[in-house]
N, C-alpha and C positions, 0 to 999 in steps of 0.2 A: 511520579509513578502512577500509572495507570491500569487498571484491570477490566476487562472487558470477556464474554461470554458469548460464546456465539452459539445458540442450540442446533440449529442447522449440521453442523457435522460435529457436536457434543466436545470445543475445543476452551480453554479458557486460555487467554493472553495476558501476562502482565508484560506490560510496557514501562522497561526500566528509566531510558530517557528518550524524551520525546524527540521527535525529526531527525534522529541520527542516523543513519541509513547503515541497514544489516550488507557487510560482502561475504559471510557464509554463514551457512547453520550446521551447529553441533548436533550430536543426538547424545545427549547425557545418561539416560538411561531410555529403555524401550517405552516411546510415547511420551516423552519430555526432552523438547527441545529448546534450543539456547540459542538467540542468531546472534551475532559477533560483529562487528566493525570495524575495519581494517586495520585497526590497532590489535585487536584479539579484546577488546571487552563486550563484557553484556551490554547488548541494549534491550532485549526481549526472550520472555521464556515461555512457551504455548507446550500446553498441557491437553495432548490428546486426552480422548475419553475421559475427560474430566466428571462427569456421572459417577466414575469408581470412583473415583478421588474426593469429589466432595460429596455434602448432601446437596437434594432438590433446590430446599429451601436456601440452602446460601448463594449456589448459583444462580437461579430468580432475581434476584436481589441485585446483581450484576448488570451494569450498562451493557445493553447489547450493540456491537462494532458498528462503527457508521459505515455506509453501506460503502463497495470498495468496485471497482471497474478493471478485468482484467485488461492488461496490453492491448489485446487482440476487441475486445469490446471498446476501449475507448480511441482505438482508432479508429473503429466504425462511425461511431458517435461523431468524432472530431471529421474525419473525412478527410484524413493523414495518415499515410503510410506509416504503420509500426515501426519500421525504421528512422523517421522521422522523430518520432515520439522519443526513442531509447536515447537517440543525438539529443536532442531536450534536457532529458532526466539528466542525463552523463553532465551536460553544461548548465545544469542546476536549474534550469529555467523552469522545469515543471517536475514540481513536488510528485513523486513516489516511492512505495516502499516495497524491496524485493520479498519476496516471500520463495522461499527455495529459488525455483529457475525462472519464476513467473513476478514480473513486475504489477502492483497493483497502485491504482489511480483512485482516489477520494473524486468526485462528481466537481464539488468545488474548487480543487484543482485542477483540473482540467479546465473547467470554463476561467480561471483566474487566467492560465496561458493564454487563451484563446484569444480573450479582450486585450492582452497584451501584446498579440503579433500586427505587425506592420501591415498594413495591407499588400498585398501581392500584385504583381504586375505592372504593367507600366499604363501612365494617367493616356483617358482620351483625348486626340487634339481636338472633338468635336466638343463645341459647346452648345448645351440645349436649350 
């Protein structure tokens, strides 16, 4: 289990089990939500406004998320059509995790695919 703080939009995540990948999120109550795994269990509960809920000083104290790459960003990055990407993630080949409608990419996932893809195209008959 993991718990992680992100001040930027005042959100706390615990992360029940890791790499399991969410296919919906609940809203358990207003501003606490639960994503689920296509079985129906937890894998993560994110606590909007987490400010009310806790104090200053304990959330500080919390690892702040490693930095995360929307869809639409890391196919800029990569210089692959998002649809490309989503075919990826679906064929496990490139780690991410959904977060509502929006898929998000770790940086070093991303380059881990990258070095992994075959080169493209077909070899030159010139040799130089």
């Amino acid at each position: 289990m993991n718990w992680s703080y992100d001040p930027a939009v005042d959100a706390l995540t615990i992360t029940l089990i890791s790499g399991r990948r969410s296919a919906r999120t609940d809203e358990l109550r207003p501003g606490i939500l639960c994503d689920l795994d296509r079985a129906g269990h937890p894998v993560a509960i994110e606590i909007l406004d987490a400010s009310t809920h806790f104090s200053d000083r304990s959330l500080s104290q919390l690892p702040l998320p490693e930095a995360m790459l929307p869809l639409s960003e890391a196919s800029r990055r990569a210089g692959l059509d998002p649809a490309t990407l989503r075919q990826q993630i679906k064929r496990k080949r490139l780690r991410a995790t959904k977060h509502h409608r929006e898929w998000w990419i770790e940086p070093a996932a991303l380059q881990e695919y990258l070095d992994s893809r075959a080169p493209q195209g077909r070899r030159s008959s010139r040799r130089g």
